[in-house]
C-alpha positions as CSV (number, residue, x, y, z in Angstrom):
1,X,199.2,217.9,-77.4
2,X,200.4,217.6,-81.3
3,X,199.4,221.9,-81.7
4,X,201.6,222.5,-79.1
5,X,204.0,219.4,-80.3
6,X,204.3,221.4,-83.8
7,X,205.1,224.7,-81.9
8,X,208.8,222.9,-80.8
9,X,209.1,220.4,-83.2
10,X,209.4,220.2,-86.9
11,X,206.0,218.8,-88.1
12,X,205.2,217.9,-84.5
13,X,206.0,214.4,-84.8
14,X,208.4,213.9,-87.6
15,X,208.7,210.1,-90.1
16,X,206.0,207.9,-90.6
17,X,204.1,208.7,-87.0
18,X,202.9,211.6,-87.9
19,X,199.3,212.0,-87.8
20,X,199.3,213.1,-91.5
21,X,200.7,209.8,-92.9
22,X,197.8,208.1,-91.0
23,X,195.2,209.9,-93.2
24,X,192.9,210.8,-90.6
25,X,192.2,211.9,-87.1
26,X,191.0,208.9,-85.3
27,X,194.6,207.7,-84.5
28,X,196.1,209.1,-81.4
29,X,199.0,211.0,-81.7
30,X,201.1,210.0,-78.4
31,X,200.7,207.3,-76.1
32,X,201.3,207.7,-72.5
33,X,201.9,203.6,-71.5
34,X,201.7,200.1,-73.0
35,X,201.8,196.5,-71.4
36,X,201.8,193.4,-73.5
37,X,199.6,194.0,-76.7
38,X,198.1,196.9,-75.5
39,X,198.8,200.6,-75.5
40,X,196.8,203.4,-73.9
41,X,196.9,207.2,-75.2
42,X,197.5,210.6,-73.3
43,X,193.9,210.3,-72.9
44,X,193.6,207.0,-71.2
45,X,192.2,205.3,-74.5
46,X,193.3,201.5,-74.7
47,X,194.3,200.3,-77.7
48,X,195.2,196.7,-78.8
49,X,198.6,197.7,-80.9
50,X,199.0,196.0,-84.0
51,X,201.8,198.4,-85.3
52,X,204.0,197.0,-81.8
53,X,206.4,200.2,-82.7
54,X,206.7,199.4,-85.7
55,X,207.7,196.2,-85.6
56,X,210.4,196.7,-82.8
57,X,208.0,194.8,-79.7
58,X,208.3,191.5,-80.9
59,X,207.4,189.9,-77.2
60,X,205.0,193.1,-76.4
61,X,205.1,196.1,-74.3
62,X,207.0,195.4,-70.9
63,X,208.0,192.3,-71.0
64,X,209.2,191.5,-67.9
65,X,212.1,189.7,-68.3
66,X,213.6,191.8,-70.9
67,X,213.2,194.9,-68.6
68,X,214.3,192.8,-65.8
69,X,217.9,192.7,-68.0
70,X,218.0,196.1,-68.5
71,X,217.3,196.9,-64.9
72,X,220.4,194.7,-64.0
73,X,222.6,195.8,-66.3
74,X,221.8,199.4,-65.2
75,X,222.8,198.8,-61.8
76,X,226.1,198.7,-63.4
77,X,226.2,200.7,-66.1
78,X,224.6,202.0,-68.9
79,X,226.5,204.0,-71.5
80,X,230.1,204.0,-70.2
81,X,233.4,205.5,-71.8
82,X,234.2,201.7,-72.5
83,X,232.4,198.9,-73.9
84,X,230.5,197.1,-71.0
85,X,231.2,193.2,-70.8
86,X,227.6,192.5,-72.5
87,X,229.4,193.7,-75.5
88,X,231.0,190.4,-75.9
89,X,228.5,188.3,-74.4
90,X,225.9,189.4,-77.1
91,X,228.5,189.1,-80.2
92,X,229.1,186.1,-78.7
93,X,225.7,185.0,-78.7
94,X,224.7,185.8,-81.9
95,X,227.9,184.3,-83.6
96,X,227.1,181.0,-81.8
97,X,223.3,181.2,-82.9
98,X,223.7,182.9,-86.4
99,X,224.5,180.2,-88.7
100,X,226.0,183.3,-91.1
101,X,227.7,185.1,-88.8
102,X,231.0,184.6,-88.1
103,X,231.3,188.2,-86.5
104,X,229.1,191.3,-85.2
105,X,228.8,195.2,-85.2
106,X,226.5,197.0,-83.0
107,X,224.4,200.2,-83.7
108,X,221.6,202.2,-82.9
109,X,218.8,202.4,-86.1
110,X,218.5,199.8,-89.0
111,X,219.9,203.0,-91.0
112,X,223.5,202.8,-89.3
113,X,224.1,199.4,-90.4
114,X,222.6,199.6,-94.0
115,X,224.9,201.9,-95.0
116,X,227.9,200.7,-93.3
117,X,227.3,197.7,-95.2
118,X,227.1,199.5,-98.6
119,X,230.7,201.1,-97.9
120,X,232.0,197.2,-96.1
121,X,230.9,195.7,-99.9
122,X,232.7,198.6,-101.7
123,X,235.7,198.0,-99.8
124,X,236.0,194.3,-100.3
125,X,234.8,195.0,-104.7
126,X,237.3,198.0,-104.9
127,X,233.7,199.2,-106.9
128,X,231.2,201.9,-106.0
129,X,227.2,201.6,-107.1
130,X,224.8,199.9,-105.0
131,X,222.1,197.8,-106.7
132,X,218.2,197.8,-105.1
133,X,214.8,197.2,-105.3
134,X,212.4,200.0,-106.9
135,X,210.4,201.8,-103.9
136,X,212.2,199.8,-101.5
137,X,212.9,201.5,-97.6
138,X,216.9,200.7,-96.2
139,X,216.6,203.7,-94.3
140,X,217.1,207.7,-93.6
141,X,220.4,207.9,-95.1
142,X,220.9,210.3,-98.4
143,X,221.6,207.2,-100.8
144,X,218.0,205.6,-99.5
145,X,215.5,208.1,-98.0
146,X,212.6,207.6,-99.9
147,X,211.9,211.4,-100.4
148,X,215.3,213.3,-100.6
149,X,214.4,216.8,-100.1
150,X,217.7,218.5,-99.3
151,X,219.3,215.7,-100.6
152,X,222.2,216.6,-103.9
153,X,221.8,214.3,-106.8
154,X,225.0,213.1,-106.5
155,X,224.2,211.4,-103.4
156,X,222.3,209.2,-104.9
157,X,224.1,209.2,-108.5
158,X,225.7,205.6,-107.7
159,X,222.3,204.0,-107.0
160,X,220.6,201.8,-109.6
161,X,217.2,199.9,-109.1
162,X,215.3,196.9,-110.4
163,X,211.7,195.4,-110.2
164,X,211.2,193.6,-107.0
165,X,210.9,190.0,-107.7
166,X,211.7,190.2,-111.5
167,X,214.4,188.3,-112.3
168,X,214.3,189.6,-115.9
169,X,214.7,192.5,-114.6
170,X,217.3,192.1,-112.0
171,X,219.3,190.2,-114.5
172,X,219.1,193.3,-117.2
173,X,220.5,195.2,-114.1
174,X,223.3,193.3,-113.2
175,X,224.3,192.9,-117.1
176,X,224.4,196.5,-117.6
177,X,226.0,197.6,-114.2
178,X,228.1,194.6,-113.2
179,X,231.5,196.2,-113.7
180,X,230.5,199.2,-111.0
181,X,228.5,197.2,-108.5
182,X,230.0,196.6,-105.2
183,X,226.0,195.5,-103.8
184,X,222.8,194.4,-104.0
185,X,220.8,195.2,-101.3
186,X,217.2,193.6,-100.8
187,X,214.4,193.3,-98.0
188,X,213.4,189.2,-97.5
189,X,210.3,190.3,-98.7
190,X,209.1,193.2,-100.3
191,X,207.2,195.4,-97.7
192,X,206.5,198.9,-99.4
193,X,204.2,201.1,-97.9
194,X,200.5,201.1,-100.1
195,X,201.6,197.9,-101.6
196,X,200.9,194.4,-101.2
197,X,203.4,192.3,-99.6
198,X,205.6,190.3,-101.7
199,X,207.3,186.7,-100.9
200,X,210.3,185.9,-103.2
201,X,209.4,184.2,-105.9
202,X,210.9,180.9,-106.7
203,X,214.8,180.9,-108.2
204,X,214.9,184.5,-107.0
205,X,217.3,184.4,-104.7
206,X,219.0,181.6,-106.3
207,X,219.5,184.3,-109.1
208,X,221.2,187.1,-106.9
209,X,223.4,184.5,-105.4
210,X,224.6,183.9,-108.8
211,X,224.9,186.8,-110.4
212,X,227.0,187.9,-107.1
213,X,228.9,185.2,-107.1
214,X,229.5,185.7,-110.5
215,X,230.6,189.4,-110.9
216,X,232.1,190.0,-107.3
217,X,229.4,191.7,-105.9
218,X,228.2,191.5,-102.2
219,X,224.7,190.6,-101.3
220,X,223.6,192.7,-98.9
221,X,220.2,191.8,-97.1
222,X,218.4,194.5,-94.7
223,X,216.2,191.9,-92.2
224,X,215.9,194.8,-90.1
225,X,212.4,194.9,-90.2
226,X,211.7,190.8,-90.6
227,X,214.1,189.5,-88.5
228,X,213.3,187.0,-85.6
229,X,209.6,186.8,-86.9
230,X,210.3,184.5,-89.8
231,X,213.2,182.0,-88.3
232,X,215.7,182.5,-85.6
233,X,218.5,181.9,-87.7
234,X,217.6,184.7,-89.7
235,X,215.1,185.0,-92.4
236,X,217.7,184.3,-95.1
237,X,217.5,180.7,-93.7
238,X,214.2,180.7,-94.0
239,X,214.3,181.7,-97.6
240,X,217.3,179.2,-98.1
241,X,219.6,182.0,-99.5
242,X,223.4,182.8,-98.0
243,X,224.1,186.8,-98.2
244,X,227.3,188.0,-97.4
245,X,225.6,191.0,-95.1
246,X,223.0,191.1,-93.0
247,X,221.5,193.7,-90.7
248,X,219.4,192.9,-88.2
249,X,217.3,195.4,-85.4
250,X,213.5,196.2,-84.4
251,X,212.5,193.4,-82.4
252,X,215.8,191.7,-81.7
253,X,215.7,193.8,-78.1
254,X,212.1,194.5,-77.8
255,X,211.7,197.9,-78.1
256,X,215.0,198.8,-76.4
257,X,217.5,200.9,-79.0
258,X,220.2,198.7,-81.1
259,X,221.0,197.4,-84.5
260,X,223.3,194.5,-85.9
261,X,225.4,193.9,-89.1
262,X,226.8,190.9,-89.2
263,X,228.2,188.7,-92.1
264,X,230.7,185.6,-93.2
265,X,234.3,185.9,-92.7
266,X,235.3,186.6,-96.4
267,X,233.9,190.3,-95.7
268,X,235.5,190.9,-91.9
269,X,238.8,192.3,-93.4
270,X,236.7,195.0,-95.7
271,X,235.1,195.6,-91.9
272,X,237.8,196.4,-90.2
273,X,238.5,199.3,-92.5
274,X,235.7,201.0,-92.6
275,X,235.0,203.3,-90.1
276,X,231.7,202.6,-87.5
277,X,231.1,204.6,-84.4
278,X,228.5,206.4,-82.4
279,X,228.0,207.6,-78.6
280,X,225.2,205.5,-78.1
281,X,226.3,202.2,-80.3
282,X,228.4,201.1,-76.9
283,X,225.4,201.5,-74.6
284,X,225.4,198.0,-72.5
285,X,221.5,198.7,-71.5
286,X,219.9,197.7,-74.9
287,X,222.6,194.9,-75.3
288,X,221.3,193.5,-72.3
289,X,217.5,193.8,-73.4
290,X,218.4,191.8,-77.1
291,X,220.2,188.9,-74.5
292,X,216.9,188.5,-72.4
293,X,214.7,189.0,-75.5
294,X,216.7,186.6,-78.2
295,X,217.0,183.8,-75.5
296,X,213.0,184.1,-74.9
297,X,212.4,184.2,-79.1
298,X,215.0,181.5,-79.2
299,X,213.2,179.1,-76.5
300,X,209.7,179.5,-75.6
301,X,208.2,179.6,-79.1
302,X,207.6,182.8,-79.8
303,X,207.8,182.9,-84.2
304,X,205.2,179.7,-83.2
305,X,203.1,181.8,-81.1
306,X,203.3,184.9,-83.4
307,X,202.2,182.7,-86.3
308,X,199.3,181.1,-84.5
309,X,197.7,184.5,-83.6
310,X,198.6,185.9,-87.1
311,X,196.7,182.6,-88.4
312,X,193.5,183.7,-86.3
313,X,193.6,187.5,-87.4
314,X,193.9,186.2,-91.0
315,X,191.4,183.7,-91.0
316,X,188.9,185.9,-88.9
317,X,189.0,189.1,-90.9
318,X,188.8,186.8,-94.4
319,X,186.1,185.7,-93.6
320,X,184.3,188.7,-92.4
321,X,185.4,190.2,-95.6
322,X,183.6,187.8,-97.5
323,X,180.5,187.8,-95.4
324,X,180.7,191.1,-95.9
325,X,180.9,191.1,-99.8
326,X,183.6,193.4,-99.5
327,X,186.8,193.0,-101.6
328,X,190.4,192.7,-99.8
329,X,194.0,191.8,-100.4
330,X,195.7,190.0,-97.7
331,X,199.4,189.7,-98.1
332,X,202.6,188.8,-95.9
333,X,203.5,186.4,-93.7
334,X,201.6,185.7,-90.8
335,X,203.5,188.0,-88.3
336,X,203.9,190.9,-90.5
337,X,200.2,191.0,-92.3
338,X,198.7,193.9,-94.6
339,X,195.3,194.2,-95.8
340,X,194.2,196.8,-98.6
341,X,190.9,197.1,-100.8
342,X,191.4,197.0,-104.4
343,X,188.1,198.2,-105.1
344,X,187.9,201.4,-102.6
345,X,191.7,202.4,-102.4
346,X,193.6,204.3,-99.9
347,X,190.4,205.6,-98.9
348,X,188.8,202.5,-98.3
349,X,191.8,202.0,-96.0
350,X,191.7,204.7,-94.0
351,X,188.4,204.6,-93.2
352,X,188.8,200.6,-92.0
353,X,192.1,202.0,-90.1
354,X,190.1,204.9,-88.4
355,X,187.2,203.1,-87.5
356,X,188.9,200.4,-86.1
357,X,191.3,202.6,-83.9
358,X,188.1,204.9,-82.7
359,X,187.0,201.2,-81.3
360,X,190.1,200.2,-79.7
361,X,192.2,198.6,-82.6
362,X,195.4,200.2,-83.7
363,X,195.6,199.4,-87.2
364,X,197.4,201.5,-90.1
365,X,196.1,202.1,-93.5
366,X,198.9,201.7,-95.3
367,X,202.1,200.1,-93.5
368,X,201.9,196.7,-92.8
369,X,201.1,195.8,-89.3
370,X,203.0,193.3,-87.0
371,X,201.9,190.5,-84.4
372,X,203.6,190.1,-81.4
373,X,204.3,187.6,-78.7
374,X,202.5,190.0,-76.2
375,X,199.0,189.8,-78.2
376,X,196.8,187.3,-76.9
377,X,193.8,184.3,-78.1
378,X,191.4,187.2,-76.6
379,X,193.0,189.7,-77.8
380,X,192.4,188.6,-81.6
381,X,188.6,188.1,-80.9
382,X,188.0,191.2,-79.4
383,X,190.2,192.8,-82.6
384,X,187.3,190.6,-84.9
385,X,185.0,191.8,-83.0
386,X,185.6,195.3,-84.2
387,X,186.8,194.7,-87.5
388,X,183.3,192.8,-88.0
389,X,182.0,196.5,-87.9
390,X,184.4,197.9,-90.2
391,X,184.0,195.9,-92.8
392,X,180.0,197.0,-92.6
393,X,181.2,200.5,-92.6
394,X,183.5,200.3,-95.5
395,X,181.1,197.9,-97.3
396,X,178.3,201.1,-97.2
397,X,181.3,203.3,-98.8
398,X,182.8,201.6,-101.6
399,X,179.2,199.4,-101.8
């Protein structure tokens, strides 16, 4: 199905889900159904999922309330030439449970609302370059896209970076740019592709609060990819820092298609200026999924869950690992895990990654991987089950 996929699409399957970023051919290149944890391929392989799209299937495949929502709201309306009523009802929501926000936009991709944000904090600065993290992902978007083929220099002219997690380094930054920065922009952790994981540091955020508050400069973060898997409240709470941005998405609807800026009321008159629309932004269908799905997280213990079978992978695969004798790097919270091997390298990776897919584990060798709500106790001990062999078969290539 990809050969004929490349004959009437660019590349096949274009972004990260290509087969070629996977390094191998024992991933599957499209899936055909998923329920819960599990996913099952065009060629009725099952697979228990531990990319979860990405990150976006918080509560796993299906879940039956969420599509229950959507099903409802369908009846009525999906996509109409005017906002549906669940266009309030989930600002509404998320103002009243978002300690931060004290107002909402609604999107489509994590992309939409990162750069919207970059142009809300150069409205309210009146200044123009945007200050990030070296090798860190906010998106497609010419000023971000982490290989900018097609891309003019310009577009990228007003974009200065820093070492992750280096306040030295930020601080050297912010010195020599502070009269043209309208933002920073920064991740809650640092989750770059080939790379361990990185929490903040302590003081680190203490010293971007300052240094914005100091020089008029907005602090953007992009939870898009962390959100509702490290707090409710957003994983700035967690971290104990106050942004005057935030961007939210992935699994705040489970899979269904929307994305959320949000910030404090000293930035909602730059909002207002700056110009924000799409076709699909006003769709009431995935605004009725994030309802269902943000009530579940909120209420039945989901981040709780999440981190108890994260714990298990964890302390499973460690172990094996050192039984084993093989070498690994764990890093990330519990939820959003990623395992490398600093003695075999990518390769090392990809072979784990392969041979654990081929056995019924979807694993990727070099994005982090995400636990969901929909995984289960049995679920985790069939996945050690497998990994148990990997770590044999890796073990005999990197001895």
């Amino acid at each position: 199905m990809f050969e004929k996929a490349k004959t009437l699409v660019p590349n096949g399957i274009f972004g990260p889900r290509n087969p070629m970023f996977l390094g191998n051919q024992s991933h599957p290149c499209f899936y055909q159904s998923g329920k819960g944890g599990r996913a099952i391929d065009v060629d009725g392989n099952e697979y228990i999922d531990y990319m979860c799209s990405f990150g976006a299937n918080l509560l796993g495949y299906l879940h039956p309330k969420v599509e229950e929502a959507v099903n409802k709201q369908m009846q009525k309306g999906g996509l109409m030439t005017m906002p549906m009523d669940v266009w309030t009802e989930l600002a509404e929501y998320l103002v009243e449970h978002t300690p931060l926000a004290d107002w909402v936009i609604f999107a489509k991709n994590g992309s939409d609302v990162t750069t919207w944000c970059t142009n809300v904090a150069r409205v309210h600065t009146k200044k123009k370059k945007i200050l990030m993290a070296m090798g860190a992902y906010h998106g497609f978007h010419s000023w971000s896209v982490p290989t900018p083929t097609g891309v003019p220099d310009e577009h990228r002219a007003g974009i200065v970076t820093f070492t992750y997690n280096n306040i030295d380094s930020f601080n050297k930054a912010i010195e020599k740019h502070k009269d043209e920065l309208a933002a920073v922009i920064l991740t809650p952790i640092k989750h770059d592709i080939f790379q361990d994981l990185e929490m903040p540091v302590d003081g680190f955020y203490d010293a971007v609060r300052k240094a914005c508050d100091d020089n008029n400069i907005v602090f953007i973060m992009d939870d898009i990819r962390c959100c509702y898997r490290l707090q409710f409240e957003g994983s700035h709470e967690y971290f104990n820092t106050k942004p005057d941005l935030v961007t939210i998405g992935k699994g705040m609807a489970n899979g269904h298609p929307i994305s959320v800026a949000y910030g404090s009321e000293k930035m909602k008159q730059a909002a207002c200026q700056v110009y924000f629309s799409g076709t699909h932004f006003y769709s009431g269908a995935p605004m009725a999924a994030a309802l269902a799905a943000l009530e579940i997280i909120r209420t039945e213990g989901v981040i709780d869950k999440i981190n108890h079978l994260g714990q298990m992978l964890k302390d499973g695969m460690l172990e094996q690992a050192q039984s084993h004798g093989v070498d690994v790097s764990w890093t990330g919270p519990l939820g959003i895990p990623f395992m490398r091997f600093p003695k075999g390298g990518p390769g090392a990776s990809i072979t784990f990654a392969g041979s654990a897919t081929k056995r019924g584990v979807f694993i990727h060798p070099h994005h982090n991987w995400f636990v969901c709500a929909g995984h289960t106790e049995a679920d985790i001990k069939q996945t050690l089950e497998v990994t148990d062999e990997c770590f044999g078969i890796v073990k005999k290539q990197i001895g």
